[in-house]
Every structure is written in structure tokens, then in C-alpha cells.
N, C-alpha and C positions, 0 to 999 in steps of 0.2 A: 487613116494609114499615112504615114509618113512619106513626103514625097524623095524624089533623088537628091530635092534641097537641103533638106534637113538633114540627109544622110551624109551629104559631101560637108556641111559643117561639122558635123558630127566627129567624122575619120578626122579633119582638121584638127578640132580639139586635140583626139588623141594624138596624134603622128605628133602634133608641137607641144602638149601636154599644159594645153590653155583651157581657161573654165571658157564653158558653154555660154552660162549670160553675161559674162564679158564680150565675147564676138559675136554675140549676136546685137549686146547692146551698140557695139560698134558699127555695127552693118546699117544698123537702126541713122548712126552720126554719121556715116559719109552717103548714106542715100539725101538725107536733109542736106548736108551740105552740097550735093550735087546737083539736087534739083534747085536750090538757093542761087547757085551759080547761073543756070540756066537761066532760070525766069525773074528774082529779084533779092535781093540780100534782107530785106526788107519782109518778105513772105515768112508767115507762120506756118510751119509745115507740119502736120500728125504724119506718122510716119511709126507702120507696129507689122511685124510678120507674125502668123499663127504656129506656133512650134509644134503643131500637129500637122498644120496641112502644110504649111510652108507657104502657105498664099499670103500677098502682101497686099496691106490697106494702108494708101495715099491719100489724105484732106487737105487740104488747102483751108485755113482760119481768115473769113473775108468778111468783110465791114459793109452789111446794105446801107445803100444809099439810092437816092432818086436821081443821082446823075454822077454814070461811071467815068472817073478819071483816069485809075489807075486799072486795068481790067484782074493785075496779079494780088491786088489786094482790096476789090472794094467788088460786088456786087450790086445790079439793079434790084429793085424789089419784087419787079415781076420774074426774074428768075431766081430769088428766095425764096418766093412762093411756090415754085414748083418742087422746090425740096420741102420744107414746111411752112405752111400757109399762114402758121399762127405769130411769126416773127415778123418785127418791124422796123423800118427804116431807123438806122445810128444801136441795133442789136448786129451779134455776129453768128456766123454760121459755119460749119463746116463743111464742104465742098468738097465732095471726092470726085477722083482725077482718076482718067484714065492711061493707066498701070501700062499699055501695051503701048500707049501714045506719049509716052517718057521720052522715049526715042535712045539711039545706039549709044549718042555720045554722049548720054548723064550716064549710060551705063557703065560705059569703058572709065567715064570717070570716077565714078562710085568704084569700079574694081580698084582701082589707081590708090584709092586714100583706104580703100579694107586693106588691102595688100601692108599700106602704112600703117594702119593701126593694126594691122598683128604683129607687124616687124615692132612697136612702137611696146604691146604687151609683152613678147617676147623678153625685150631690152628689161622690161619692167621687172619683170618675174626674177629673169638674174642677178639682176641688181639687189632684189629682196633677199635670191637665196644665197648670192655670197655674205651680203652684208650680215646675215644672222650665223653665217660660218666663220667670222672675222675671228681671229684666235683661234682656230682648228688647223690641224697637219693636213696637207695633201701631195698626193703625189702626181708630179706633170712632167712635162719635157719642157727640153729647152729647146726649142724656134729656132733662137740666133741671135746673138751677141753684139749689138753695137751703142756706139757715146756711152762707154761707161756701166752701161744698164743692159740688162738680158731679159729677151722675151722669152717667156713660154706659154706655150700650145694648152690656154683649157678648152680646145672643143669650140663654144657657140661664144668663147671670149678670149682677147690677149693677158696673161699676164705679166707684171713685170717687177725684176727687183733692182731699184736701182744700185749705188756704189754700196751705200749706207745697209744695203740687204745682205750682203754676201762678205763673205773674208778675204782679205787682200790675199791671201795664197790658194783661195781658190780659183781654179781657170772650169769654165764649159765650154762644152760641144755642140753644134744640134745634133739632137737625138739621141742626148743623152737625159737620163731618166734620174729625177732628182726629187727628196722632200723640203718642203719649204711650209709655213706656216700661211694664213690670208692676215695680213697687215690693216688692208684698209680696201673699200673700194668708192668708186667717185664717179662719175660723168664724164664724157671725155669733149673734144670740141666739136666731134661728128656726130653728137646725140647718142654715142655707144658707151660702155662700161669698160671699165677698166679696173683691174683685181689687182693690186698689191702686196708682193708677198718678201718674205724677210725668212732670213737663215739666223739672222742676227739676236735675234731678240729674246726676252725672255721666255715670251709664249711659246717659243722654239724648242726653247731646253723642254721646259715640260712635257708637251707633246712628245716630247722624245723619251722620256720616261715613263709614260704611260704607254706606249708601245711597248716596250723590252722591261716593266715590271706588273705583271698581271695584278700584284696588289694595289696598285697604283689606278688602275682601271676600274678595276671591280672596286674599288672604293675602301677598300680596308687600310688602304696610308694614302694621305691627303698632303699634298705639297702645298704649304700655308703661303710661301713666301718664295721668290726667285731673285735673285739680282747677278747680274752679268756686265764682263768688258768683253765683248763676241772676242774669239783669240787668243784668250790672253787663260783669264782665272772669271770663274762662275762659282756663286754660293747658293744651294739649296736648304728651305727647312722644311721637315718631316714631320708628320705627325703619325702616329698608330689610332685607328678606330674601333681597333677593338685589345683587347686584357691578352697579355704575356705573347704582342707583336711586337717586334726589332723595326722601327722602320727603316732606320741607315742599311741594316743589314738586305732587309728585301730591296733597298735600290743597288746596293752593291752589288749582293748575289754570288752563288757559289765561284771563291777565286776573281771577285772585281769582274764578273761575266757581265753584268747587266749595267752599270756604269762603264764598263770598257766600250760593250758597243756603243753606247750615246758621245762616248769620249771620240772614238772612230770616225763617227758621222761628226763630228763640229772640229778634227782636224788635230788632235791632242789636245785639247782644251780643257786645262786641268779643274778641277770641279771638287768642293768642298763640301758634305753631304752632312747636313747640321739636325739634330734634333729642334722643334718649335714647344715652345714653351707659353704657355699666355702671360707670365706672369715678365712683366719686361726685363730685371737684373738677369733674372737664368736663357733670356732668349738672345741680350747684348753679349755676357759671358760667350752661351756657344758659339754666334755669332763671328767674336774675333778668334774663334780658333783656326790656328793651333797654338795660339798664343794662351797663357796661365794667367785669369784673372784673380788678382789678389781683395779685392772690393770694389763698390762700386755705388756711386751717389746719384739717385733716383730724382730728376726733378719735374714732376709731372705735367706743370703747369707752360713749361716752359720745353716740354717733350725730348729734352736733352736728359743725357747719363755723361759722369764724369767716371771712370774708370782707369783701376791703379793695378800695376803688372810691376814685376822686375823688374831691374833697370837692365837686364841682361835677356830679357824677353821685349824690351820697348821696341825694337825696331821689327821684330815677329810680327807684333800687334799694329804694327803699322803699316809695314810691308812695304816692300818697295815700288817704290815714289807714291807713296799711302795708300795703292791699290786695296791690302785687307782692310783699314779701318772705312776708307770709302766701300766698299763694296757691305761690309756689316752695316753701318750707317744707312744707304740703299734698302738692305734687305729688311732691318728692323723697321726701318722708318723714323729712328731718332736719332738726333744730332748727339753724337762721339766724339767727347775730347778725351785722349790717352795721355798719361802721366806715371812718370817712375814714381817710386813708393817716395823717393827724397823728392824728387819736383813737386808731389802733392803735399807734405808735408809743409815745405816752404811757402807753396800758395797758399792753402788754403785750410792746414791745422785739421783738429777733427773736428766732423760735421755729423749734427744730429741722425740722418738720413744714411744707415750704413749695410751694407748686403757683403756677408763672407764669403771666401772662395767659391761658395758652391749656389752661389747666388742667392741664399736666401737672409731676408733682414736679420739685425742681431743687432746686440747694447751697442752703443758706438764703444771705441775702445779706450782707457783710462790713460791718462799721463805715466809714462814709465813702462803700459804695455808691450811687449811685441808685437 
């Protein structure tokens, strides 16, 4: 039957939500290291509790010898022999110790470093279960405000978003109640954790869309691609996973309902809502809308598109101070040089390698074409 030892480990686990042969394997390392303190740094110690009775068995690993030096690490052979008779001097033996003759203070000291090694799993465990939430939405308070960076209250941890987290127009409070994304988490210089979180980012936006678009969640439209200036302008692409789904339409939602709220929450943060295409000319096209692509030259090896608009659409397509063609670029992941129909002309004549309006390949086009 299980003694009250077993049991108070036990309720431990649970209340701190720590596995069992982890603490107990611990209890196992600060009783060795407490009796090592005691008697010699040097002593091999066996050291095992019975997870039934709770009773503890203490040996001592000592070296016979015909003449004792060191008494915590060597035994005479006439006292070998009273343990087993058939072992012989420069063999080793194990020596058990008695349990009640420990004494108070390897005990208080042993509690001293358990105490440390749960605080030490505890650290451990969070550490694991933020790091594996890095990229998820949560919602926390905010602590309190200072140099730039804001803490907030998670519970058994701080977190924090420094300037680069948050948008210059927004101001907190403590105690006020806010979403923020887990950024990163790290070590801190006290042995403790520290969570990272970000308003800014792109895992931001998404997370925000998959709250306020149930297709979004449930997996029926898949957000392929994100690229964001936090503030300013944000481009999303969409995909449907299943036949005769709208995806732009389910993030938008009846009357811009489900894109307004994520727009709410990031501060007016105007937001571009693109269909995804695998095939690259039709995913660069959507890409720079709402600009009109007139063609567009694929060069795979070199993961660039050279792409041709109006010259009464060039500056659409580029946006001002290039925000839309950097943010397309970001979002596809290939380099984007934009050009009026006359600028491509002059550079660069026709080229074998050509995608019509609607992004798909066609003949290149003849001398004399329009």
C-alpha cells in the first residue's frame, strides 16, 4: 500500500502538472547530491525509492582494501566479508547506509535542491509548451508599460512585445485585455522564460482570420501566403479546398463583416484579399492588384518575373513609395521588376517566354501586333 510519501508526490504531480518519473527521478539527484555534500564529492552513491512503499534504499559503492584510507570510499575486508564473504580485496561492494542516520541537515538540504528541480521542470515544461505555440493567437493582459516594451501577465510567465510588436498608434493600460500572436520564446538571465509576442506580424494577420472566418479554421480556404507593412497595407492569398468555394468572398463575408473585424483589430489596416494560384504568372498578376497586368516574363531559374501594365496603371502597380510591388514581391517570393508597355518595349523587345492578361502562356506576340 502506498505510503503518505508516495501520495504527497503524487497530489505534486498533479497540482503542478509534472510527470511522476521525472520527480521522482529528481528526488533520486538531490538526495545523491546531498549526501555527496556531506560525506565526499568523490562517493558513488545508489540511491532508488520503492514507488509502492515509498521506502528508500541507500549504498554506498566502496573499494576493499587491506588498509582503510579513506573510510567514505574504501572498505577493510573483514568488513566485506560481513556483507559477502566471497569478495576480495581491489573488488567493490555495495554498502548500505543507514536511512535514519542521514541526519536533518542532508535532509533540509535535499528538500532545498527538490524544491529546485521542480522549479527547474516547471521552467522546463513552459518553455516546451510555449515554444511549440510559437505562431498561435492568445489572449493576455497587459502588466504594465515601460522603456518602450509592454509586459503582459501569462500566469506562471512574463510576456513581452517590444516597440517592433505593436503599432505606433497604439497606447495600453494594465488591465487591459488584448490579442497578440507567441513570436519567439528564450531564457532569460534568471534561469526563467520569457514569451515573445507581436501584434505586428504576419502570423498576426492570420490568426485573425481564422478567428472571424470559420472556413478559414475548419480548413475549407487555406491562407497560402501573407505579407504585411504592420499599419500601413497587408496582402493576403487564398485558396478554396473544396469545388464551387469563393475564398476572397468567405474572408470578406456578408458586407466586408469578417475582414472589417480583423481590419478593427490591426487599427484600419487596409488589407488586399488575393486569390493563390500555383502556377507563378497568375499568382504575380493577382498579386499586384489592383493594378491590370498586360503580360509577363517568367524566368524561373533566376526566380524573377518581369511584368508589363499601362503606363497609366505603372504607378497603381507600384504604389506608393513601391509599397504594392514590395509587398507582391514579399508575398509571392519572386523578385518584381514593373514596366510600362513602352519601357518594356525599349528594353527589352519580345521575348520568347510570354503570359497574357490573364496570366496564362501564349505565342509571344509578332512584329506589327498589338
Amino acid at each position: 500500500m502506498q505510503n503518505d510519501f508516495i501520495s504527497s508526490i503524487e497530489q505534486l504531480c498533479r497540482e503542478k502538472s509534472l510527470d511522476k518519473l521525472t520527480l521522482m527521478e529528481a528526488i533520486e539527484t538531490a538526495v545523491i547530491a546531498a549526501l555527496k555534500r556531506k560525506y565526499s564529492q568523490e562517493s558513488i552513491i545508489h540511491f532508488s525509492i520503492n514507488e509502492e512503499t515509498g521506502a528508500f534504499d541507500v549504498f554506498f559503492e566502496k573499494v576493499i582494501v587491506g588498509n582503510v584510507r579513506d573510510r567514505h570510499l574504501e572498505i577493510s575486508a573483514a568488513d566485506a566479508a560481513k556483507i559477502d564473504e566471497d569478495l576480495r580485496v581491489g573488488q567493490t561492494i555495495k554498502v548500505p547506509a543507514n536511512v535514519h542516520a542521514i541526519g536533518r541537515i542532508t535532509a533540509q538540504t535535499a528538500k532545498q535542491i527538490i524544491l529546485q528541480k521542480i522549479r527547474d521542470v516547471e521552467k522546463s515544461q513552459a518553455f516546451d509548451d510555449y515554444s511549440n505555440r510559437i505562431g498561435q493567437l492568445i489572449l493576455c493582459t497587459v502588466d504594465r508599460v515601460e522603456n518602450n516594451r509592454v509586459i503582459l501577465n501569462l500566469g506562471e510567465c512574463d510576456g513581452v512585445m517590444t516597440v517592433k510588436d505593436y503599432l505606433e498608434n497604439e497606447h495600453f493600460r494594465a488591465g487591459q485585455m488584448i490579442k497578440a500572436v507567441i513570436r519567439d520564446v528564450e531564457h532569460n538571465r534568471r534561469g526563467g522564460i520569457r514569451v515573445y509576442l507581436s501584434r505586428t506580424n504576419e502570423e498576426f494577420l492570420c490568426r485573425l482570420f481564422e478567428e472571424e472566418v470559420p472556413e478559414v479554421s475548419s480548413g475549407a480556404v487555406s491562407i497560402k501566403a501573407a505579407a504585411r507593412e504592420a499599419g500601413s497595407r497587408s496582402k493576403i492569398a487564398v485558396r478554396a479546398n473544396r469545388d464551387n468555394m469563393d475564398p476572397i468572398g468567405a474572408c470578406v463575408g456578408v458586407r466586408g463583416s469578417r475582414v472589417g473585424a480583423v481590419v478593427e483589430e490591426i487599427g484600419g489596416e487596409k488589407i488586399d484579399i488575393i486569390q493563390w494560384f500555383p502556377e507563378p504568372a497568375m499568382f504575380i498578376r493577382n498579386a499586384l492588384s489592383p493594378a491590370k497586368v498586360i503580360k509577363i516574363d517568367i524566368y524561373d531559374d533566376e526566380n524573377a518575373a518581369i511584368v508589363v501594365v499601362p503606363q497609366d496603371q505603372l504607378s497603381l502597380a507600384i504604389g506608393k513609395r513601391g509599397q504594392n510591388a514590395r509587398l507582391a514581391a514579399k508575398l509571392t517570393n519572386w523578385k518584381i521588376d514593373i514596366y510600362s508597355e513602352e519601357e518594356y518595349d525599349e528594353k527589352y523587345g519580345t521575348e520568347e517566354e510570354f503570359y497574357d492578361e490573364d496570366g496564362y502562356e501564349d505565342e509571344a506576340p509578332q512584329a506589327g501586333d498589338e
